[in-house]
N, C-alpha and C positions, 0 to 999 in steps of 0.2 A: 504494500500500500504506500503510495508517494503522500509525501507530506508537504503538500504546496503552502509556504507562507504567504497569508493572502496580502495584498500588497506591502509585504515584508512580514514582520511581527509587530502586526497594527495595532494590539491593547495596548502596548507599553510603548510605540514608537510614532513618529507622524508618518504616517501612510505612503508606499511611494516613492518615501527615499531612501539617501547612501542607509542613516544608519539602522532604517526599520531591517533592508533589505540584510544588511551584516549581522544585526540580533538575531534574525531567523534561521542563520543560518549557525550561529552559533547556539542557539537553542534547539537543533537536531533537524531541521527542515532539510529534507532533500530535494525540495522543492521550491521553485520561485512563482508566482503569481502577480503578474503586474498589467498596466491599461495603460492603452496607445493614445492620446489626441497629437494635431499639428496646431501649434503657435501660427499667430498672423501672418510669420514670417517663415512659417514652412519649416521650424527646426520640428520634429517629433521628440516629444514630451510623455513622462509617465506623470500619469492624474487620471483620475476617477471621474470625480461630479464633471456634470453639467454646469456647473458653474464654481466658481471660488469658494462663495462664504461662506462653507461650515469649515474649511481647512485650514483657511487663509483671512476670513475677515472681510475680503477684498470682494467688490462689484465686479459683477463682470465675467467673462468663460477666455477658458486657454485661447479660444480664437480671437478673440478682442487683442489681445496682444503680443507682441516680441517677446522672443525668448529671455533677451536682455532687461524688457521692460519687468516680467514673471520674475528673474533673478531679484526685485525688490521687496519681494513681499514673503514673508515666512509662512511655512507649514507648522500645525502644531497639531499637538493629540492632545487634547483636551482635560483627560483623565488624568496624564502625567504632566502636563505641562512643557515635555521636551521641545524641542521646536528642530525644523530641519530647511532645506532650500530643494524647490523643483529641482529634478536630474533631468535632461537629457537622455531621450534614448539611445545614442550613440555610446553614451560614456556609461551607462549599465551595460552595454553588450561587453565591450571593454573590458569593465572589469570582474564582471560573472560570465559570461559567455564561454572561455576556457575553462569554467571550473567542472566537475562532476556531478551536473543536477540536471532535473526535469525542471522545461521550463514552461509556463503555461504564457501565454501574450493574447490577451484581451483589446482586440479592433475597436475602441469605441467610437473613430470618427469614419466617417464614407469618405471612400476615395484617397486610401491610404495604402494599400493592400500591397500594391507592387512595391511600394517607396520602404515598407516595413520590410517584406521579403528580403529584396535588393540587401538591405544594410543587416539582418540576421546572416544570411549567407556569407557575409563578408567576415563573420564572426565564428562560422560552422556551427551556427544553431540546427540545423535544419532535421538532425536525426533526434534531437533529444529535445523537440517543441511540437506542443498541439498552441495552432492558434484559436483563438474561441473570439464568439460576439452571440451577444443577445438578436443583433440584427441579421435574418437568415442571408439577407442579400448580399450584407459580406464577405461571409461565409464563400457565396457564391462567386461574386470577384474574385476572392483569394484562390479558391482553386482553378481556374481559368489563368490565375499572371503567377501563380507559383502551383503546381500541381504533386510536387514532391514532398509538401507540408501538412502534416495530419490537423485532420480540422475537427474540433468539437462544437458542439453546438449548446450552448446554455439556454434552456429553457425555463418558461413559466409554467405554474401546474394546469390553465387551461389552454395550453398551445394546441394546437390543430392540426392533424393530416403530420404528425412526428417523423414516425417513420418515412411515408412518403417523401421528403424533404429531404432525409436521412440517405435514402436511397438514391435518390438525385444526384447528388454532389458525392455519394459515397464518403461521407463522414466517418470517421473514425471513433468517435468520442460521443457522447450522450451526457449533458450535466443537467441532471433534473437538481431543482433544489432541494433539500433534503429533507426536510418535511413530508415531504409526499412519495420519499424513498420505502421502499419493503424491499425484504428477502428474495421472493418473489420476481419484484420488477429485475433486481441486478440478474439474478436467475437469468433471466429471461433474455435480457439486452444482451450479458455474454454468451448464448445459445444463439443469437445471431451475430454475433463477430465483432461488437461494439464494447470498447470498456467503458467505465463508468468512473464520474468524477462528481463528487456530492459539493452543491453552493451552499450559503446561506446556516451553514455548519455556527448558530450563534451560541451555543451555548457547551458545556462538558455533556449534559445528559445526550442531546445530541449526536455529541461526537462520540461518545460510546457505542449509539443504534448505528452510525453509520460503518464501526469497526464489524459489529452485529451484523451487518448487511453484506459485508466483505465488499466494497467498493473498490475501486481498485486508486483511487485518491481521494482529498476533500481538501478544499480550502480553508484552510482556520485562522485566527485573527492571533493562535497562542501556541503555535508550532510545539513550543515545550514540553504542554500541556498533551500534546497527540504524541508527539516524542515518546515522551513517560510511557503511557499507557500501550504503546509496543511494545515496548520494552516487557511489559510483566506475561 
């Protein structure tokens, strides 16, 4: 089971960045989990929201502005009060992209697909990364301008016509969110050639059903925490 730090080790870190991404990996993750936008200015950027203000404070979305102008404004976690600065997707390839992990890369902006490919290849991500987006049509891009890239698909629990879709684009990956995971479903998804990666993994109880489930990864916010409980 891969242990994807969800954008780093987000409970104790600002989301995102160098040092979420270095705690997770020092709290046993052998997994990375991180989200693609492009700045105004075309640099690609790891960030989440749709907009700044719960991270950052700040008005406004990654496309509103230059990488340069982003470099002014801090990340923080809330809970611990650390604080950290947007990366660059260039300089996370850089500097985890030689290491030994699975890596998961979340498309969150349209029309980025080739420009992400292009710059992981130059990294030799390409054997040890599933790309994912909530947007199917991504998805769809992505395997048309890079088709060597395993793609998952992150879904909601009333998504439509799954497999159909699945079948299409020949998907690789199935990420239901994990609430609506059973024995059963992974059962199922791996009897048709699909593995299985649980989202939305919020809590320890959770993340216990989903070890229960035998999934074959999950995204946690507390790597250490799923670390441990391999372990025993």
């Amino acid at each position: 089971m891969i242990n994807y730090a969800h954008r780093g080790a987000s409970e104790y870190y600002p989301e995102n960045t160098l040092s979420a991404f270095y705690a997770g990996l020092d709290m046993g993750a052998d997994g990375i989990e991180t989200d693609v936008r492009k700045t105004r200015d075309g640099v690609l950027v790891l960030f989440h929201d749709g907009d700044l203000m719960r991270v950052t404070g700040e008005s406004g979305a990654i496309a509103d502005y230059t990488f340069a102008e982003l470099q002014q404004f801090t990340v923080k976690n809330a809970a611990t009060g650390r604080e950290d600065k947007i990366i660059d997707f260039e300089t996370f390839l850089r500097l985890f992209g030689w290491r030994k992990l699975h890596f998961a890369i979340e498309l969150k902006d349209t029309g980025i697909e080739e420009e992400a490919a292009q710059m992981m290849d130059r990294f030799g991500l390409c054997g040890k990364t599933i790309v994912t987006s909530f947007h199917f049509d991504n998805l769809r891009r992505m395997r048309k301008a890079a088709p060597a890239y395993k793609l998952g698909y992150l879904y909601k629990p009333d998504e439509m016509d799954l497999l159909g879709k699945a079948q299409e684009i020949h998907l690789e990956q199935l990420c239901p969110k994990a609430e609506i995971i059973t024995p059963a479903m992974v059962a199922d998804f791996k009897a048709m050639g699909y593995s299985v990666r649980a989202w939305g993994v919020k809590d320890e109880a959770l993340m216990q059903r989903m070890i229960h489930c035998r999934v074959d990864g999950m995204t946690v916010n507390f790597p250490d925490k799923l670390h441990k409980a391999l372990q025993e």
